[in-house]
MARLUMGU-351187 format. One line per field, with one value per atom (N, C-alpha, C): atom name; z, x, y; chain; residue in one letter. Coordinates in nm, 2 decimals, decimal comma. Layout:
<rs>
site = c(CA|...)
zz = c(Z|...)
xx = c(X|...)
yy = c(Y|...)
unit = c(A|...)
code = c(A|...)
</rs>
This chain:
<rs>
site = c(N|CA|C|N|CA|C|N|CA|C|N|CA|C|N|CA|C|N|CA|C|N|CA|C|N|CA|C|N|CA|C|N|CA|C|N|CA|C|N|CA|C|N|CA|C|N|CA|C|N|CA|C|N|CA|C|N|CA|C|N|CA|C|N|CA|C|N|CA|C|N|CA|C|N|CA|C|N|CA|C|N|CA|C|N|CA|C|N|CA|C|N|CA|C|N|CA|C|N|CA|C|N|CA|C|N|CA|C|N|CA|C|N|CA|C|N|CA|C|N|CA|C|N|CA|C|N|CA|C|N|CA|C|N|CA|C|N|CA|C|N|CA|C|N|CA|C|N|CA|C|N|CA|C|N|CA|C|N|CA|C|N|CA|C|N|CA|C|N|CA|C|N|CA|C|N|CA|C|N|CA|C|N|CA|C|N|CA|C|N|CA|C|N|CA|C|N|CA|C|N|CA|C|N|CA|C|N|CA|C|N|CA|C|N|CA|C|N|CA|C|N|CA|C|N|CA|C|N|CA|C|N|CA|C|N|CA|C|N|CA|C|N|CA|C|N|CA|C|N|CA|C|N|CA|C|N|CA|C|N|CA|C|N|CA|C|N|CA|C|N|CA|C|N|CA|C|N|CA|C|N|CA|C|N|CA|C|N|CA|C|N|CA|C|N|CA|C|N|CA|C|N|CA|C|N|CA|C|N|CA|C|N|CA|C|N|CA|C|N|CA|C|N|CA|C|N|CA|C|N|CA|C|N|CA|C|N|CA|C|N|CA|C|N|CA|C|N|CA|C|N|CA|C|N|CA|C|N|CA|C|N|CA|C|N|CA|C|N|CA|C|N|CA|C|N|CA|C|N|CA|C|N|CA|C|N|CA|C|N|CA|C|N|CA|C|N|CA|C|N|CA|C|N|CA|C|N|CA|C|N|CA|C|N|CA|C|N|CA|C|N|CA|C|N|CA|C|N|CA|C|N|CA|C|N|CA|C)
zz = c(9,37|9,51|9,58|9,64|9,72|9,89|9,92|10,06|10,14|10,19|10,27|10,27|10,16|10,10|10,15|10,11|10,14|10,32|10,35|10,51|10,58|10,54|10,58|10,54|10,41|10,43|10,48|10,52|10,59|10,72|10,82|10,94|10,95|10,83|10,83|10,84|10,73|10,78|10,88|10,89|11,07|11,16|11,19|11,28|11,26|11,13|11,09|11,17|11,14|11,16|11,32|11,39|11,52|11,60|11,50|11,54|11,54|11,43|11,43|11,53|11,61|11,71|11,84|11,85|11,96|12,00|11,91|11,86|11,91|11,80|11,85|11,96|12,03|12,19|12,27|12,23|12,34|12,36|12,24|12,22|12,32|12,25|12,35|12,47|12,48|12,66|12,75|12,69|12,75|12,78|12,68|12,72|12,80|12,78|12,83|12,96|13,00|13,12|13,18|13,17|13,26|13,19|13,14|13,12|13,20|13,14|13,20|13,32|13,39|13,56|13,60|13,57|13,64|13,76|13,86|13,94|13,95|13,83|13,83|13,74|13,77|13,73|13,61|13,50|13,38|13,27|13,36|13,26|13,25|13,38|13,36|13,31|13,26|13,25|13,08|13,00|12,88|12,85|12,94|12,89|12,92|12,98|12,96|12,82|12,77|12,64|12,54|12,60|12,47|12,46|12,54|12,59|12,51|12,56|12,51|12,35|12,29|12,16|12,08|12,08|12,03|12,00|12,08|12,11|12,04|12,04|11,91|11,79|11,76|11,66|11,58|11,67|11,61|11,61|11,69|11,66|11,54|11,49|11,43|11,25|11,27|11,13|11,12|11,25|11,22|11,14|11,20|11,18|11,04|10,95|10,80|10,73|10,76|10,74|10,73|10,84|10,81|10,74|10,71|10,61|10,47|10,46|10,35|10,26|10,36|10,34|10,23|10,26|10,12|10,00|10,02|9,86|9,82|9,91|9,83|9,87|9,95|9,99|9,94|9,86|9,84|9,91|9,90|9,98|10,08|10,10|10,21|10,27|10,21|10,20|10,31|10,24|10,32|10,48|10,46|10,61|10,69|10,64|10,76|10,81|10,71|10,72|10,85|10,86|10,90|11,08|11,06|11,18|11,24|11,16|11,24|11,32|11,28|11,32|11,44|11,46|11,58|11,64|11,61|11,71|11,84|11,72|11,79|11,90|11,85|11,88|12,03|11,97|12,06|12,19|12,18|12,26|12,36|12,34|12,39|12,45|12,36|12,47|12,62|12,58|12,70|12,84|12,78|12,90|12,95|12,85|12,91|13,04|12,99|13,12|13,20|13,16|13,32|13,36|13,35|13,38|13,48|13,42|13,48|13,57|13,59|13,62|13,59|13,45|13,42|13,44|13,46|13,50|13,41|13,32|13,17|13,04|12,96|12,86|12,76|12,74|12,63|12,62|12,72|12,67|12,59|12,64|12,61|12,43|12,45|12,28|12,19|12,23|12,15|12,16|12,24|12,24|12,13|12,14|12,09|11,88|11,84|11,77|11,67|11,77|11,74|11,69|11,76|11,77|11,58|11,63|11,49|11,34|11,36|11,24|11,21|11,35|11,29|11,21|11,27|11,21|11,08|11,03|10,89|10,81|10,88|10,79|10,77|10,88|10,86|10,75|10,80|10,68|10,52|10,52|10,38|10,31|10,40|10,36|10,21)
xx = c(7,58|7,61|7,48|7,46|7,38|7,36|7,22|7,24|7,30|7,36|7,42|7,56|7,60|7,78|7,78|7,64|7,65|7,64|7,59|7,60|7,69|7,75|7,88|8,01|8,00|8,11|8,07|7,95|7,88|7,96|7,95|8,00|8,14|8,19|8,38|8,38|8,31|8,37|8,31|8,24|8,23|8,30|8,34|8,40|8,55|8,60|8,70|8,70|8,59|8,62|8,64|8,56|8,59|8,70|8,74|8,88|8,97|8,96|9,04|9,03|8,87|8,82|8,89|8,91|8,94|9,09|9,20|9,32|9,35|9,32|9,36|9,32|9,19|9,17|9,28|9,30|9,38|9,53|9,55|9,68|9,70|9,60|9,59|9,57|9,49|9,43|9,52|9,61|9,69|9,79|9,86|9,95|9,94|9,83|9,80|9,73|9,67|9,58|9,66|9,71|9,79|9,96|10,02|10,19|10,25|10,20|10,21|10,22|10,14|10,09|10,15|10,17|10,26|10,37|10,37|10,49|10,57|10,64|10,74|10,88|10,93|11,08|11,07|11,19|11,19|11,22|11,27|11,22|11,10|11,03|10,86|10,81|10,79|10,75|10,76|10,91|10,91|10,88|10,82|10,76|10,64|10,58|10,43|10,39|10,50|10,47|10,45|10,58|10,58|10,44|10,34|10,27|10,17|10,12|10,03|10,02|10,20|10,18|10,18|10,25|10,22|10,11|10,04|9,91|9,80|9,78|9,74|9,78|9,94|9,96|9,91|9,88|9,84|9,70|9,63|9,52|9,47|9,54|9,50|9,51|9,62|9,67|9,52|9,51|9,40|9,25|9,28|9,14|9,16|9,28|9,27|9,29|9,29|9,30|9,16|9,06|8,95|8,87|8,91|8,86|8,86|9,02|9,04|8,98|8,93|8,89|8,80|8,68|8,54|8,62|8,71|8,78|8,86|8,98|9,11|9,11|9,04|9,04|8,92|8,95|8,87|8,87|8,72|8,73|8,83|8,88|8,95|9,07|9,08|9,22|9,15|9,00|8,95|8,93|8,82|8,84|8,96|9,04|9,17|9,21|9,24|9,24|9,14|9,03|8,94|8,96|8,98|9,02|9,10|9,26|9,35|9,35|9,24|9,21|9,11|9,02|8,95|9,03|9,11|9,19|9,25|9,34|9,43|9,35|9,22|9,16|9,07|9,03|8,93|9,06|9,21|9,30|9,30|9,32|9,35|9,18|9,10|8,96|8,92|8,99|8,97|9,08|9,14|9,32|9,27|9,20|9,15|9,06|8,92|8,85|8,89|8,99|9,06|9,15|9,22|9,34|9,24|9,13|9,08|8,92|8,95|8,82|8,72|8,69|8,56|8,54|8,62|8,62|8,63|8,70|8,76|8,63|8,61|8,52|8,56|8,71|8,82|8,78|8,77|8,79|8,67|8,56|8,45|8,43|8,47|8,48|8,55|8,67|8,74|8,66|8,60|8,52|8,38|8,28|8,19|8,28|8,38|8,43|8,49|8,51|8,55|8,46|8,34|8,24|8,15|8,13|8,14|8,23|8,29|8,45|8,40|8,37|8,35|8,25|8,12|7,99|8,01|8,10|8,11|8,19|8,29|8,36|8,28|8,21|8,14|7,98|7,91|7,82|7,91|8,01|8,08|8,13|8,08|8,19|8,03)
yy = c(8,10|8,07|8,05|7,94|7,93|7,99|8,01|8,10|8,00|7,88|7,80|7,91|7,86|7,95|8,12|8,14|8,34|8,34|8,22|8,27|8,21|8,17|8,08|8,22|8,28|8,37|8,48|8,51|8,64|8,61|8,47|8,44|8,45|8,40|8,43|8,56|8,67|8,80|8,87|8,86|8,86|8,82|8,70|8,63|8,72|8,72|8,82|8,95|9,05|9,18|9,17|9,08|9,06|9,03|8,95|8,92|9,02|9,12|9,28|9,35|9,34|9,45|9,40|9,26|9,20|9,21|9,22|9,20|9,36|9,50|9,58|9,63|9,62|9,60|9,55|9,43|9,39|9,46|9,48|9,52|9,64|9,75|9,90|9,94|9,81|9,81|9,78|9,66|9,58|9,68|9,71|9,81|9,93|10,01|10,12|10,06|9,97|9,96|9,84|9,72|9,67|9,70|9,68|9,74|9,81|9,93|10,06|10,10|10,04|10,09|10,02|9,89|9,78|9,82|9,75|9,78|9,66|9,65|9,56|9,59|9,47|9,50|9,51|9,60|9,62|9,45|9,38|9,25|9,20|9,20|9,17|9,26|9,35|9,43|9,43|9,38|9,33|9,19|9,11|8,97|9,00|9,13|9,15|9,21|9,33|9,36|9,26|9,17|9,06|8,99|8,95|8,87|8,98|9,12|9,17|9,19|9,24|9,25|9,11|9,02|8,92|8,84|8,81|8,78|8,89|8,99|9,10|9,10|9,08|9,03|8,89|8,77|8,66|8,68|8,75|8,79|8,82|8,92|9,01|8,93|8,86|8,81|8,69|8,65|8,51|8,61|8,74|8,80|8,83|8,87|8,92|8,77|8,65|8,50|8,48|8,50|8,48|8,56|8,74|8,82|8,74|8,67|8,65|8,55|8,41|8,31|8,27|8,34|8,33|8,36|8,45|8,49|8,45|8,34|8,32|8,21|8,14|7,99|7,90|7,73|7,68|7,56|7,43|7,33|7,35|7,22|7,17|7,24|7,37|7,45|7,57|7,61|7,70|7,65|7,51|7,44|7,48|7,42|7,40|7,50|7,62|7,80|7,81|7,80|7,82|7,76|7,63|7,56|7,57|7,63|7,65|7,76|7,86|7,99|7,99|7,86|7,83|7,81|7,68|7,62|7,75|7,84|7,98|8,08|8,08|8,17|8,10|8,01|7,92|7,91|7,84|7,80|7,95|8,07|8,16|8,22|8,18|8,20|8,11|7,98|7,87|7,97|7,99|8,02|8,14|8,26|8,35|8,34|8,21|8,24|8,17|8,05|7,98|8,07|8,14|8,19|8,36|8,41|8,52|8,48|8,32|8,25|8,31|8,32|8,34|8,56|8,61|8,77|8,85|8,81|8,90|8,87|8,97|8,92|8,90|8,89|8,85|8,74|8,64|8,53|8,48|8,50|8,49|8,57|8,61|8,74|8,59|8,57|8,46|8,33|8,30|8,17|8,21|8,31|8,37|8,37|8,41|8,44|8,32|8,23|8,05|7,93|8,00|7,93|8,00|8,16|8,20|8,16|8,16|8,11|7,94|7,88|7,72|7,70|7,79|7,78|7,81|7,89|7,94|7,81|7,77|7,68|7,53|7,53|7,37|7,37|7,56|7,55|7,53|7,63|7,62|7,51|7,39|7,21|7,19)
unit = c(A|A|A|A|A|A|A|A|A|A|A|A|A|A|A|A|A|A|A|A|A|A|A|A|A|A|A|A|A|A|A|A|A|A|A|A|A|A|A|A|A|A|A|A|A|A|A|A|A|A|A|A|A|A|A|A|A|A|A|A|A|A|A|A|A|A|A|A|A|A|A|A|A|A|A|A|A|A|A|A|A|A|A|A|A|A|A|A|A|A|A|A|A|A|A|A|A|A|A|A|A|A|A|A|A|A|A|A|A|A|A|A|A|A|A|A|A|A|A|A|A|A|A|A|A|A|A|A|A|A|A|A|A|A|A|A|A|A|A|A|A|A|A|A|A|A|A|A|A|A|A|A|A|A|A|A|A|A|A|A|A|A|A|A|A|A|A|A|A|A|A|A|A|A|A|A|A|A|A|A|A|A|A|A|A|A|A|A|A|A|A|A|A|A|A|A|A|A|A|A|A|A|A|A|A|A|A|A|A|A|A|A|A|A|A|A|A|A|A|A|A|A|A|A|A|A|A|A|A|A|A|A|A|A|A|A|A|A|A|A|A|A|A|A|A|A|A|A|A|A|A|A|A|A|A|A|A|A|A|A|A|A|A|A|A|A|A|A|A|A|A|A|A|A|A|A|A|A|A|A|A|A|A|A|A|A|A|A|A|A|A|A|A|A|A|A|A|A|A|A|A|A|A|A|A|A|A|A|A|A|A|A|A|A|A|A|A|A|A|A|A|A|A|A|A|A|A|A|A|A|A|A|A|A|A|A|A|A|A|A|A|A|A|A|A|A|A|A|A|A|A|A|A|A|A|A|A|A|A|A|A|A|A|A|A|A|A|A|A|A|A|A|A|A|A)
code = c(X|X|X|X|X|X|X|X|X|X|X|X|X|X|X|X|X|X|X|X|X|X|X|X|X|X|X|X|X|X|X|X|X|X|X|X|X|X|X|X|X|X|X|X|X|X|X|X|X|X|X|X|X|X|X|X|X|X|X|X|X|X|X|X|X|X|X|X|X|X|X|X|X|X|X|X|X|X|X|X|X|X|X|X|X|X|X|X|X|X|X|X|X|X|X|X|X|X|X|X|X|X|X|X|X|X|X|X|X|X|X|X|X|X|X|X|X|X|X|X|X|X|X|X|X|X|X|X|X|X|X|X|X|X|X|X|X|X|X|X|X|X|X|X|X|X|X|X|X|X|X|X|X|X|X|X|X|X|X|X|X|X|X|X|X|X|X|X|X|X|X|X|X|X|X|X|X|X|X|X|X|X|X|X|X|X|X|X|X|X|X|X|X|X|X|X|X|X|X|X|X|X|X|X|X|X|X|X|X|X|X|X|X|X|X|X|X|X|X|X|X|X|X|X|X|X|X|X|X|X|X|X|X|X|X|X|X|X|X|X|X|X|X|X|X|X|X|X|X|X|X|X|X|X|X|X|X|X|X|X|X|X|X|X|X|X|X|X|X|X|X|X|X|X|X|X|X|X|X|X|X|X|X|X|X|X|X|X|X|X|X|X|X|X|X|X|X|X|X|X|X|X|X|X|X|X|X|X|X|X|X|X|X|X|X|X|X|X|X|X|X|X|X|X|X|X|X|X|X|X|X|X|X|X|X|X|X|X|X|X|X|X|X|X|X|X|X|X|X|X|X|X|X|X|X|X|X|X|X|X|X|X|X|X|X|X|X|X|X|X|X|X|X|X|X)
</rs>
């Protein structure tokens, strides 16, 4: 293995573990720090759950996707793995800092994390 390949899956698992840290963050925070305190009706109140667990959940799966990648994915199989995981990750970083204009550092974590994951998939081509 050349160091091009070693640093390319050093960035996936990174970009990976980050994605874990980011995912169950949100999850906990979300719940416990906006859900919770919320003063709203009990149906908003379950399309906010949905909104915080779900979104932790796809988080989280993109983040053991990109764990997985150096090891169970090759060529063009790993790419796309790789990409569809910007795409998810990067999409939910843009909405973050439009939706919190720029205030939340979520979004920025998922843009930082996207940008990491691509660097790794395009050294790895």
């Amino acid at each position: 293995m050349d160091l091009s390949h070693l640093i390319a899956d050093l960035a996936l698992y990174l970009a990976g573990g980050l994605t874990l840290l980011v995912a169950l963050a949100h999850g906990w925070l979300g719940a416990t720090k906006i859900v919770e305190p919320a003063q709203a009706a009990p149906s908003a109140k379950r399309i906010l759950h949905a909104i915080m667990f779900l979104s932790a959940v796809y988080w989280f799966a993109a983040g053991l996707l990109l764990l997985a990648t150096p090891t169970q994915f090759a060529g063009h199989v790993r790419f796309w793995v790789v990409i569809g995981c910007v795409l998810m990750l990067g999409g939910g970083g843009i909405g973050n800092v439009w939706a919190m204009r720029g205030r939340h550092f979520g979004g920025y974590a998922l843009l930082v994390i996207s940008a990491l994951a691509l660097f790794g998939a395009l050294l790895g081509i």
